[in-house]
C-alpha positions in Angstrom: 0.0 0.0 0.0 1.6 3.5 -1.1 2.1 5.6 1.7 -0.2 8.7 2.0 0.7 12.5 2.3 2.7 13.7 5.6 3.0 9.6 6.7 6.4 10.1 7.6 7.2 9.0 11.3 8.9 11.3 14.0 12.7 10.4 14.3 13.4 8.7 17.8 15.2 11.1 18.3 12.5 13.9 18.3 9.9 11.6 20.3 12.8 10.9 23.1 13.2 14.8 23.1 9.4 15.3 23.7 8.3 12.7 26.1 11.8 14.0 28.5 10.1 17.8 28.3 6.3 16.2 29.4 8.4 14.6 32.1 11.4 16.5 33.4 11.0 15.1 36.6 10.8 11.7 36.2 13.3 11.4 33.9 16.8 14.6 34.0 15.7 16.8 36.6 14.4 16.8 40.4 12.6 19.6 43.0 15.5 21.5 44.0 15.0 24.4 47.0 12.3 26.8 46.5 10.6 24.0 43.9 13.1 25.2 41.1 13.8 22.2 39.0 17.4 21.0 38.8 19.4 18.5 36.9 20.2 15.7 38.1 23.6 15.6 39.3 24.7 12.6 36.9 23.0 14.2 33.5 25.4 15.7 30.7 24.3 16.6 27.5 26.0 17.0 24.7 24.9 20.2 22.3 22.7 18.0 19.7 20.8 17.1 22.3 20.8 20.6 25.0 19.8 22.7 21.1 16.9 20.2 20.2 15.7 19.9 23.9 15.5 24.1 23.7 14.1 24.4 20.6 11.5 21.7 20.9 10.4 23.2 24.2 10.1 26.3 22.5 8.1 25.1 20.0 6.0 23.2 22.2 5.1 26.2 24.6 3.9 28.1 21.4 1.7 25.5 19.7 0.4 22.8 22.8 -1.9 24.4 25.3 -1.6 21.3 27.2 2.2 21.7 28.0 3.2 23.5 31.1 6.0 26.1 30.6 8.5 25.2 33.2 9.7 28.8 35.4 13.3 27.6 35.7 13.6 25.5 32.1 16.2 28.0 31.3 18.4 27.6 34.3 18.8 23.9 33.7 21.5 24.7 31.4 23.3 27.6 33.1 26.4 25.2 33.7 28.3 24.1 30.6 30.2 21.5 32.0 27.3 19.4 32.4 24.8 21.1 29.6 26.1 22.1 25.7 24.2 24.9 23.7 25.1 25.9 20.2 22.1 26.5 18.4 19.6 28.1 19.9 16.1 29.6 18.6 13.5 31.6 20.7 10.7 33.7 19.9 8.0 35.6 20.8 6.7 37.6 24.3 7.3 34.4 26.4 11.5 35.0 26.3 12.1 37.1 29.1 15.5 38.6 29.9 16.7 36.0 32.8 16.2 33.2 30.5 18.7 34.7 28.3 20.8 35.7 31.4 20.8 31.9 32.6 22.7 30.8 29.5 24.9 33.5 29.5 28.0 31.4 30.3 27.3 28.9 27.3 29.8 29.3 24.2 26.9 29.8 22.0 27.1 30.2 17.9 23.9 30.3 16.4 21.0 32.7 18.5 18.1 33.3 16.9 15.8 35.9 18.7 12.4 36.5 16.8 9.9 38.6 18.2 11.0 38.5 21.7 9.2 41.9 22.7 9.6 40.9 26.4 13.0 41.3 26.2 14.9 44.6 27.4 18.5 46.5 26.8 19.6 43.6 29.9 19.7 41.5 27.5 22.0 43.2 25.4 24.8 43.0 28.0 24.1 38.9 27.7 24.6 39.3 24.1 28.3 40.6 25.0 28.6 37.5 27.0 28.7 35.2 23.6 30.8 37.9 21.6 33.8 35.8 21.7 31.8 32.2 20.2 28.5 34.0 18.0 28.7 33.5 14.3 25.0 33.6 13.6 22.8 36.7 15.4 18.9 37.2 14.2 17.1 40.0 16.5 14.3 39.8 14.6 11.3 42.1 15.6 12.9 42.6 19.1 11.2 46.2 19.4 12.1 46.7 23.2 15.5 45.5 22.9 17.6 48.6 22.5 15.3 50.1 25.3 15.6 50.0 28.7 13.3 48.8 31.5 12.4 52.3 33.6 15.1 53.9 32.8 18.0 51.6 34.6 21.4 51.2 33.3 22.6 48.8 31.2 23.4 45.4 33.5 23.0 41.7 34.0 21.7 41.3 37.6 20.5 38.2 38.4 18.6 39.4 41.7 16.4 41.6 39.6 13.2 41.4 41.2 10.4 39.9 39.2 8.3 42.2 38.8 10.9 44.4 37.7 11.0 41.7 35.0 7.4 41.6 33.5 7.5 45.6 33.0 7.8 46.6 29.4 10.9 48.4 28.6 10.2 52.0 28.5 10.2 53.3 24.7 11.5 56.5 26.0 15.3 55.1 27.6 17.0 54.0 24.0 20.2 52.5 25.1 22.8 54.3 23.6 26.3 52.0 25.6 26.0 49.3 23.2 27.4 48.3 19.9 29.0 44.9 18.3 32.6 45.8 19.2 34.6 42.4 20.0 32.0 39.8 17.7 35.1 39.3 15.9 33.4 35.6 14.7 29.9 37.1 13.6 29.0 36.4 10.1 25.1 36.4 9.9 23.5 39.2 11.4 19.5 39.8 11.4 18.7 43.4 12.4 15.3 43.6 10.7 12.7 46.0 12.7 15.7 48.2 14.5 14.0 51.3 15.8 14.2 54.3 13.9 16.5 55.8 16.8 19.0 53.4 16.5 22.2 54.8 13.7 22.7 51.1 11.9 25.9 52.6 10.3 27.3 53.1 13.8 26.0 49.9 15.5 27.4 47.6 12.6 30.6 49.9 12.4 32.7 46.8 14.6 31.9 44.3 12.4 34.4 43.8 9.8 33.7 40.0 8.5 29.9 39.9 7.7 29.0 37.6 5.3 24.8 37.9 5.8 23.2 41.3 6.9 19.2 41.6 6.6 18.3 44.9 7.7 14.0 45.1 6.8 12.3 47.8 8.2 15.3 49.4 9.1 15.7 53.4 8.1 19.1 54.0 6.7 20.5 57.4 7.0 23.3 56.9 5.1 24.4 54.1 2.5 28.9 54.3 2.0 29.3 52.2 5.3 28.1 48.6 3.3 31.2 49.2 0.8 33.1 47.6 4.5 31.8 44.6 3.3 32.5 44.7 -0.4 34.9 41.9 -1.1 32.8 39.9 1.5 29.2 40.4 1.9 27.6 37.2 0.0 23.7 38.3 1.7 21.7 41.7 1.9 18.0 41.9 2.4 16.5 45.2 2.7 13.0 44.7 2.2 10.8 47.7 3.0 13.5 50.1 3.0 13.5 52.9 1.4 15.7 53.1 -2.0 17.0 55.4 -4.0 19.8 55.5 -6.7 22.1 56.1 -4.1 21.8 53.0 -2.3 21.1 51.1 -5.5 24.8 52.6 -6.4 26.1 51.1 -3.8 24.5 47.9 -3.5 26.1 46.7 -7.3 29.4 47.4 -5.6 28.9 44.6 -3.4 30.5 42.3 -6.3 30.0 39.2 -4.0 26.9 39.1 -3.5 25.4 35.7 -4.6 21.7 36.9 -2.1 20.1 40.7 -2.5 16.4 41.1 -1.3 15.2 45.0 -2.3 11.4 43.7 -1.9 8.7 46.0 -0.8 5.3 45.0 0.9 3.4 46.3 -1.6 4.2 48.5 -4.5 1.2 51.3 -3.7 3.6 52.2 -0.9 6.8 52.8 -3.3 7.7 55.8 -4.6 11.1 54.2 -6.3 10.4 52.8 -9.8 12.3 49.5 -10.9 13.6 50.4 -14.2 14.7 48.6 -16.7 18.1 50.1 -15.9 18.7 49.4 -12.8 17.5 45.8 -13.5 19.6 45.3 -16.0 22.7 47.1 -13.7 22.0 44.3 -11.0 22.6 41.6 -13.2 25.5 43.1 -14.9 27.3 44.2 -12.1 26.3 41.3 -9.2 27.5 38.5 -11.2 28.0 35.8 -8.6 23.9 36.5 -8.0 21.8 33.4 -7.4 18.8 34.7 -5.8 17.0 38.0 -6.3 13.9 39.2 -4.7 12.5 42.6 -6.1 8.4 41.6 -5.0 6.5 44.6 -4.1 8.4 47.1 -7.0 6.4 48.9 -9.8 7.8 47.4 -13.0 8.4 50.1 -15.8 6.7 48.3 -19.4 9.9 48.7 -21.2 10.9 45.7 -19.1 9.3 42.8 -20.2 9.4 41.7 -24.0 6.3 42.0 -26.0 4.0 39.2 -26.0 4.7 39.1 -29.7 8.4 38.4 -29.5 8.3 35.8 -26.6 10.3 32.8 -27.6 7.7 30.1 -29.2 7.4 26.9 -27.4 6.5 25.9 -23.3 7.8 28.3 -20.2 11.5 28.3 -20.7 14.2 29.0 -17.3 16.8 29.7 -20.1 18.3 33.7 -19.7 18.4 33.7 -23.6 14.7 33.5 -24.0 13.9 35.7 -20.9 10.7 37.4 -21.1 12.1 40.3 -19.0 15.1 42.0 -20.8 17.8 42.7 -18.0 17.8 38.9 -17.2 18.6 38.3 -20.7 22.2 39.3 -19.4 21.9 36.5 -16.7 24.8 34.0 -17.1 23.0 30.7 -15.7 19.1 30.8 -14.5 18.6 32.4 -10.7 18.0 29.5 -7.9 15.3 32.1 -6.6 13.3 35.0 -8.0 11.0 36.8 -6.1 8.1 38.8 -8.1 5.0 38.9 -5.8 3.0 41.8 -6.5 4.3 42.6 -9.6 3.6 42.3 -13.0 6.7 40.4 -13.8 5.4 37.6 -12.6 2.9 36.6 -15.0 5.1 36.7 -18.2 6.2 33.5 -19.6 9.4 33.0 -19.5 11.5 33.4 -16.3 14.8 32.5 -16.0 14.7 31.1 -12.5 13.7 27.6 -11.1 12.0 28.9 -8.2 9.3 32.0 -8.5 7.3 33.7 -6.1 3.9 35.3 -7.4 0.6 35.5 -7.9 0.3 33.9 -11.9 -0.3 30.0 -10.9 -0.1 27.6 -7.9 3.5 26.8 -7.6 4.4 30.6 -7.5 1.6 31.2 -4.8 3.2 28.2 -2.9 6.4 29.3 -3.5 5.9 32.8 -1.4 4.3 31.5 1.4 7.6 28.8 1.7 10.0 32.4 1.4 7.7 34.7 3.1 6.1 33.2 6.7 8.6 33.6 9.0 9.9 36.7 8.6 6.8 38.7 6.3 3.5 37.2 7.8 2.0 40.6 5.8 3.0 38.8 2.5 2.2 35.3 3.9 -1.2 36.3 4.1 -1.6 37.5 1.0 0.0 34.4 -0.8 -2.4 32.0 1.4 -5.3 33.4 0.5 -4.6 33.2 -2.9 -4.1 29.4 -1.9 -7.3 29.5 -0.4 -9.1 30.3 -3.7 -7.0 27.8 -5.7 -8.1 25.2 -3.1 -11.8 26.5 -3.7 -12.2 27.0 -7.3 -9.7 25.1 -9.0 -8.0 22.4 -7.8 -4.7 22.1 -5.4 -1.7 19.7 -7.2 0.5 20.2 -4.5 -2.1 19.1 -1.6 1.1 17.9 0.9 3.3 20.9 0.3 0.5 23.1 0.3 -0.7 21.6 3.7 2.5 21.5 5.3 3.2 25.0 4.6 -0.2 26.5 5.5 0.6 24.5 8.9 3.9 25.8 9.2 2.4 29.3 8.9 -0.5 29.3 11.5 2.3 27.7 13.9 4.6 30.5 13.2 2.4 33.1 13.9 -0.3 31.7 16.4 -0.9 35.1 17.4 -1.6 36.9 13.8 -4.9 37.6 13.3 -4.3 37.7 9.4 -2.8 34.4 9.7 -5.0 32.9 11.4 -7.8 33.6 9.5 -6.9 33.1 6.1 -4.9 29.9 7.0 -8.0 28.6 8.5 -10.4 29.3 5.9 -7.9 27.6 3.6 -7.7 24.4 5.4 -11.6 23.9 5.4 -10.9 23.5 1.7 -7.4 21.5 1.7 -9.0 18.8 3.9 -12.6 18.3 2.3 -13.4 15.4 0.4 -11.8 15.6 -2.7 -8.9 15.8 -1.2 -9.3 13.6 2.1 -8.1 10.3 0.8 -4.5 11.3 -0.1 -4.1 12.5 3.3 -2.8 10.2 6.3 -4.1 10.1 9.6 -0.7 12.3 11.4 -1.1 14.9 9.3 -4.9 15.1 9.9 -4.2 15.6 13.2 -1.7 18.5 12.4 -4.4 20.1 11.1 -6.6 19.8 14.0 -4.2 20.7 16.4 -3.7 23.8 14.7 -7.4 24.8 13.8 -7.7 24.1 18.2 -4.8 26.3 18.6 -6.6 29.1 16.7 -9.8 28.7 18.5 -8.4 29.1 21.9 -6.1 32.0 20.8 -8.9 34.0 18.6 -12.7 34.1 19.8 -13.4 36.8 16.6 -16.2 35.5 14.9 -14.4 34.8 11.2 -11.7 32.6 12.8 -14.1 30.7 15.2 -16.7 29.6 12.1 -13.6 28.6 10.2 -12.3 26.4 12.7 -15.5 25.1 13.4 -15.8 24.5 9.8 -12.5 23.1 9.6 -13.8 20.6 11.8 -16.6 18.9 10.1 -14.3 17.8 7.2 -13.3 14.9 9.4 -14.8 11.7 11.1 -16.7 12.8 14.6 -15.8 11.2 16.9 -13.3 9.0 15.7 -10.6 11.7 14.5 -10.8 13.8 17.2 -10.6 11.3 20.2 -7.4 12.1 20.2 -8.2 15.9 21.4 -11.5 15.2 22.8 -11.1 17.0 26.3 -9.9 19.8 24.8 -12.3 19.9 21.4 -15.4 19.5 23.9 -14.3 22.7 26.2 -13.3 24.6 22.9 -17.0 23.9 21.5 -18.4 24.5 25.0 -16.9 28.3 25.5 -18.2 29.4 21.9 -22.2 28.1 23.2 -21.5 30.1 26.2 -22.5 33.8 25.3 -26.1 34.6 25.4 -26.1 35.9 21.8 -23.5 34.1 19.9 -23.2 34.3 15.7 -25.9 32.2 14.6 -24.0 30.4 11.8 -21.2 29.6 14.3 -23.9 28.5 16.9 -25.0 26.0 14.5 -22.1 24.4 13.5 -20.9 24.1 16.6 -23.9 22.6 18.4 -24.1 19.7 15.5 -20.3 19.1 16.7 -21.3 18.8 20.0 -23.6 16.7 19.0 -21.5 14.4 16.8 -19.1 13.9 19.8 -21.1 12.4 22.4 -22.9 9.8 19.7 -21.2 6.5 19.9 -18.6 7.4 22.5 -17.7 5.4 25.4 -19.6 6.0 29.1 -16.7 8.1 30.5 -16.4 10.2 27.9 -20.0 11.3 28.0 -19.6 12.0 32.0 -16.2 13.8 31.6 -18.3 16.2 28.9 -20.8 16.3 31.6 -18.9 17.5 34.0 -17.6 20.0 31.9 -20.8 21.7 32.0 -22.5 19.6 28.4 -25.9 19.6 29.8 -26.3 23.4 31.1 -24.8 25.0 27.8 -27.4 22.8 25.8 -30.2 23.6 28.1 -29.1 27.4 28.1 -29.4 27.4 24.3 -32.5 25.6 24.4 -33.9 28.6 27.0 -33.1 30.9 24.4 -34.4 29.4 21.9 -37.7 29.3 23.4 -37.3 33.2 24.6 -37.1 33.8 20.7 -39.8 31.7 19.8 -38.0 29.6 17.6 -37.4 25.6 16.5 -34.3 26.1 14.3 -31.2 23.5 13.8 -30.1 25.0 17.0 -33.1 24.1 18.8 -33.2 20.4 17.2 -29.3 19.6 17.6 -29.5 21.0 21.1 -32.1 17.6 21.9 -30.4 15.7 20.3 -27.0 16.4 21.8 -28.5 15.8 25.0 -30.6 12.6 23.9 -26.8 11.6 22.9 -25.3 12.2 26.1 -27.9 11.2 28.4 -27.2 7.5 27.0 -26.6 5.3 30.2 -24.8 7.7 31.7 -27.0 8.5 34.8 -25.0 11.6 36.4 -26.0 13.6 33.1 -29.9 12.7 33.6 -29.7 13.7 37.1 -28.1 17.1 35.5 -30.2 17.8 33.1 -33.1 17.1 36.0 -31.2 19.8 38.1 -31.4 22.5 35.6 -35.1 22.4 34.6 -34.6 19.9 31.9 -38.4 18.7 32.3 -39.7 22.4 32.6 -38.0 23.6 29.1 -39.5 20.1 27.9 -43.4 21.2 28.3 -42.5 24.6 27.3 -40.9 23.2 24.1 -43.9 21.0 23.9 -46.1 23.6 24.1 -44.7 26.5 22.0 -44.0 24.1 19.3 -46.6 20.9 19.2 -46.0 20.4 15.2 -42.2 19.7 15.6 -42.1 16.2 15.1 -38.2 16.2 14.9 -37.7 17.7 17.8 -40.4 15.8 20.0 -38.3 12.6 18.7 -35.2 14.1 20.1 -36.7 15.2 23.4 -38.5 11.8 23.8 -35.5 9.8 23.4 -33.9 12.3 26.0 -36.4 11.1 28.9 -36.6 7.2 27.9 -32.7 7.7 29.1 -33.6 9.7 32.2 -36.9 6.5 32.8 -33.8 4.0 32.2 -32.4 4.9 36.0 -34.5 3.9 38.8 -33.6 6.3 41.2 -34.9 9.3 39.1 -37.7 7.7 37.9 -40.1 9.3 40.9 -38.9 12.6 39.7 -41.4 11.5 36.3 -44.5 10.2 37.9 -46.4 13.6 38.4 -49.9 13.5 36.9 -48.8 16.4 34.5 -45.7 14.2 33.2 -47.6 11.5 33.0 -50.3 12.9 30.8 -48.3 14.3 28.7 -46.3 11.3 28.0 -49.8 9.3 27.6 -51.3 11.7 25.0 -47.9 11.3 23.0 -48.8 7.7 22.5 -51.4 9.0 19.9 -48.7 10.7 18.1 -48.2 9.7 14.3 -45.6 12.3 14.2 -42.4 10.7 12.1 -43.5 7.2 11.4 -44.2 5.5 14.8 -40.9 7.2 16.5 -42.9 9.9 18.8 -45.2 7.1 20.2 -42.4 4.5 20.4 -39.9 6.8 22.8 -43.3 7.9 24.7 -44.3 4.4 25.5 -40.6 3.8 25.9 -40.5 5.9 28.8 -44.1 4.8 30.4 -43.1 1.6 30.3 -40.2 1.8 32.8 -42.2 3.8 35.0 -44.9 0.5 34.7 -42.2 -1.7 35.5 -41.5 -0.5 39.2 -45.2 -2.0 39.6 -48.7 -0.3 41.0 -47.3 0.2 44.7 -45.5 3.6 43.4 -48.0 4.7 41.5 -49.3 7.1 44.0 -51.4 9.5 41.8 -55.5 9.3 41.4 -55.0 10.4 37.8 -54.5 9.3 35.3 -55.1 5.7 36.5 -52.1 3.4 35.5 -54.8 1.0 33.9 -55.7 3.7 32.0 -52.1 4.2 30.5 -51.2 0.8 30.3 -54.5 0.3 27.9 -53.0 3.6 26.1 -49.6 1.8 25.9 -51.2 -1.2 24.3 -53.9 0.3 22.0 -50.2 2.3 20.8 -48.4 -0.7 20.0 -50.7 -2.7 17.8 -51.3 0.7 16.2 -48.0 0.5 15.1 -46.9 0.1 11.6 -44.3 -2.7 11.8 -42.8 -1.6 8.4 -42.7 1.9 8.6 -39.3 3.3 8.4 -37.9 3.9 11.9 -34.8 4.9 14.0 -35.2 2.8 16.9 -32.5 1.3 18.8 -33.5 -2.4 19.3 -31.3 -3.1 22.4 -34.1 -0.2 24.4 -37.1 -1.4 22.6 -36.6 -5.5 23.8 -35.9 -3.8 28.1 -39.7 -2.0 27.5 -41.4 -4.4 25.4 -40.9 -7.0 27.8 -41.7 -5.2 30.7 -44.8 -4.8 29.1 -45.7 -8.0 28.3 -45.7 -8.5 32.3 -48.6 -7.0 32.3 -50.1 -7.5 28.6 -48.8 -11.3 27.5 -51.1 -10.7 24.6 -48.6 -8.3 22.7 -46.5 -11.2 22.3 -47.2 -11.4 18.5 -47.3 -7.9 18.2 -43.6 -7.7 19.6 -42.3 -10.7 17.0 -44.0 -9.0 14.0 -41.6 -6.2 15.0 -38.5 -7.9 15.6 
């Protein structure tokens, strides 16, 4: 059997890394003084393991809500001689600056920092502390970085007090005391989102070997101080900054470079025009160039060819029949072009084996891959463009295309944008035409992050998409695996009084479809959870409006489903007025045959227990239950569930029948006028397992029925 899409297994190595972080203590660490978790005196670590142990805690804190961040994770590897850290990537608010501080004694060359607003101008003095080891430096987004926190000096205390340590860092204290002098090893430096305050010229000044600089969104003030790097730079991005001919000068200087990135977010925002010049000047001048991104640029016309001089023949990557003039000049086809949001992108013949744009699938694909991490504002773009491939046409690349739109709502879990165009697209990646080419771990991506966008994001647009989402798979069977957490998810959107209808829907007929055919104790765990009230609490207002909707119906039915011999949620839905809403339900709506069905089967669960069967013999319950036997209300279904539940009241026999009327002879001739009434072969939902406990209880009392009860069998 071929494998399916995403059936790949974790390495061993990634599920030993895992199950030690779910269980530090049992397995490299111990409750040290104060409860702060220690390593165990005989544990070292070599770096592979310390940088994936980091790195996969990082990524668990971001995308499993069941994980619990650990307060002193950090500290566990404060002493090299027993813990090795190399490679280490953190990101977002959850970094604080002690966490940084307790590994500032490892000889660290790769940091990756992304994002990490919670992180202050301390930790610029633990920076200095890996000077002498750092090759690799991404500060990626770190607004508060170059600020202090109230205006204190720049240090590394460790007995900073704590809440010292949640306070933002005051935008007003820039720190002025640092720069990059002695990172004599640092090669790859991301500065992207340095604050406007902050002279780049000056802070890079120091560094005389970089190899990679990306600078996006940083304001340049001046543009001679890259010719430092000429002979050596081999990587410049400076998306969204502004250029001029000045900078564009000096950039084709830079006769090494092999990467250049002069994107834009969007070309309304540009007032620099890519000309056909300065096109052609890039390629002339940078000729070690591999990849080039210019996305985001308005294109003068004079730089494609006309449509009537194209080369003849099928999309060509060879420079020689280039549909865009300057990369005619190119020597060997471009490993990467980027060309989102422009017009470049749709001619057709480009002399590069991997584009970014808008013109076809593989382009669209292609941005998202180049874009999430660091350009979520383009990642949305190109995913929503995926989103109406998926929908209209049809997705080739269903695996890539998956994996990526997972990678994405990962990455940025906080992103509104993200969040909801990645959702919306996966309603359409994981529908039926698509569902068999997918295997059961990669499913289960997917759910886990359409659960990770529902608890982050109660807006309206990401909640019916995730909901949405949701109904593509099997119910319950696919999301056993996450039921807890899918039940108290579903459970918080039915809480508000007035919730988005649509939503309200969709997520009720979830609810629904995840306590049919479930085991006992998953029904009473969803009890407990509060299953019955929310249902019932819809159902009230429902009945306030006046109306029997899908809402209404499911709402029954849900709790018809979860009632199921599970006798704590009868005695709940007893507690909270369950048989009050029944006669108003009853009552405001006696032509609803569907939903006297549902709320009929409901109460032949609550009859089923014994000790809540008093609760039902009131002369108004029992009337009401005994005029339902007349019902021909969807096939024989009404009267069936009806005499269901009469007949395990009959069964506790005459001596607790304490009521003058009706008489119980009275009923039990109702019961049995009912059942030869019945139309044996009339369609009929009826479970047969319930109908054999009731029939034979009435045959106690009626042995007549007996050939009545075989025609039916």
């Amino acid at each position: 059997m071929a494998a399916k899409a995403g059936d790949n297994p974790d390495s061993l190595m990634t599920l030993a890394t895992v199950f030690c972080l779910r269980n530090l203590r049992k397995t490299m660490c111990y409750q040290g003084f104060r409860n702060k978790l220690c390593l165990r005196s005989d544990i070292f670590l070599p770096s592979e393991i310390c940088d994936k142990l980091v790195n996969t805690y990082m990524e668990l804190v971001h995308t499993d809500s069941n994980f619990e961040p650990e307060e002193s994770f950090f500290q566990l590897f404060s002493d090299p001689r027993s813990t090795r850290l190399t490679r280490v990537q953190l990101r977002e608010d959850f970094v604080r600056d002690r966490d940084l501080e307790a590994i500032r004694k490892q000889d660290l060359i790769e940091l990756h920092l992304t994002y990490c607003n919670s992180l202050s101008s301390r930790s610029l003095k633990t920076l200095t502390c890996f000077r002498e080891t750092l090759v690799s430096l991404c500060l990626f987004g770190c607004n508060h970085i170059f600020y202090r926190k109230g205006g204190a000096p720049l240090a590394c205390n460790e007995d900073t007090e704590d809440d010292e340590e949640e306070s933002p860092a005051s935008r007003q204290a820039l720190e002025m005391d640092f720069n990059f002098q002695g990172f004599n090893r640092l090669r790859l430096l991301n500065l992207g989102g340095l604050p406007d305050e902050m002279d780049a010229e000056t802070l890079l000044k120091p560094l005389k070997s970089l190899t990679s600089l990306d600078l996006s969104n940083v304001q340049l003030l001046g543009t001679a101080f890259f010719t430092q790097w000429k002979d050596r730079l081999a990587s410049l991005v400076l998306y969204n900054v502004d250029l001029s001919e000045e900078l564009v000068s000096t950039v084709v200087e830079l006769i090494n470079l092999r990467h250049l990135d002069i994107s834009r977010e969007s070309r309304r925002t540009s007032k620099f025009k890519m000309t056909r010049k300065i096109l052609t000047a890039i390629v002339q001048r940078l000729i070690n160039l591999v990849s080039l991104d210019i996305s985001g640029h308005v294109m003068l016309d004079n730089c494609t060819v006309p449509h009537f001089e194209e080369a003849m023949g099928r999309p060509s990557t060879e420079p020689c029949k280039s549909s865009i003039y300057p990369f005619q000049e190119l020597k060997r086809p471009l490993q990467f072009l980027g060309l989102y949001d422009t017009t470049l992108c749709n001619v057709t013949h480009i002399p590069a084996y991997k584009v970014t744009g808008s013109k076809n699938e593989d382009q669209v694909l292609n941005a998202i891959e180049a874009y999430t991490e660091f350009r979520p504002e383009l990642a949305h773009r190109a995913i929503n463009q995926l989103f109406d491939i998926a929908r209209i046409q049809h997705c080739s690349q269903l695996l890539r295309a998956l994996q990526l739109v997972i990678a994405a709502l990962k990455c940025h879990k906080y992103d509104k944008s993200i969040q909801v165009t990645g959702s919306a697209a996966l309603f359409y990646l994981t529908n039926t035409e698509y569902r068999s080419d997918q295997s059961v771990r990669l499913r289960r991506e997917v759910i886990q992050v359409v659960l990770n966008g529902m608890e982050q994001y109660q807006e309206v647009t990401v909640q019916r998409n995730c909901c949405l989402t949701l109904c593509n798979f099997s119910i319950p069977e696919e999301l056993e695996f996450q039921y807890s957490r899918v039940n108290q998810l579903l459970l918080k959107i039915l809480e508000p009084a007035r919730q988005d209808e649509s939503i309200q829907r969709i997520a009720v007929h979830l609810c629904n479809a995840l306590v049919c055919q479930v085991d006992n104790h998953h029904k009473e765990a969803v009890g407990k959870m509060g299953f019955v009230k929310t249902m019932l609490n819809l159902i009230q207002k429902k009945l306030q409006d006046r109306m029997c909707d899908q809402v209404m119906e499911f709402s029954w039915s849900a709790l018809w489903n979860i009632t199921d011999e599970t006798p704590d949620n009868c005695q709940m839905f007893l507690n909270c007025r369950g048989m009050s809403l029944f006669l108003e339900c009853l009552q405001e709506f006696p032509d609803k045959q569907e939903l006297h069905r549902n709320m009929l089967g409901l109460l032949g669960n609550v009859a089923e227990v014994k000790a809540l069967r008093p609760q039902l013999l009131t002369p108004q319950f029992i009337t009401v239950f005994s005029n339902l036997l007349d019902s021909k209300a969807d096939g024989i279904e009404v009267s069936y569930n009806a005499c269901g539940v009469l007949s395990h009241i009959m069964f506790d026999g005459p001596e607790v029948w304490s009521m003058e009327e009706p008489r119980r002879d009275t009923v039990m001739d109702k019961m049995w006028d009912a059942i030869q009434s019945w139309d044996v072969s009339s369609r009929r939902n009826i479970n047969y397992s319930v109908f054999c406990t009731f029939i034979f209880k009435v045959l106690l009392y009626k042995q007549k029925c007996s050939h009545i009860f075989l025609q039916t069998l």
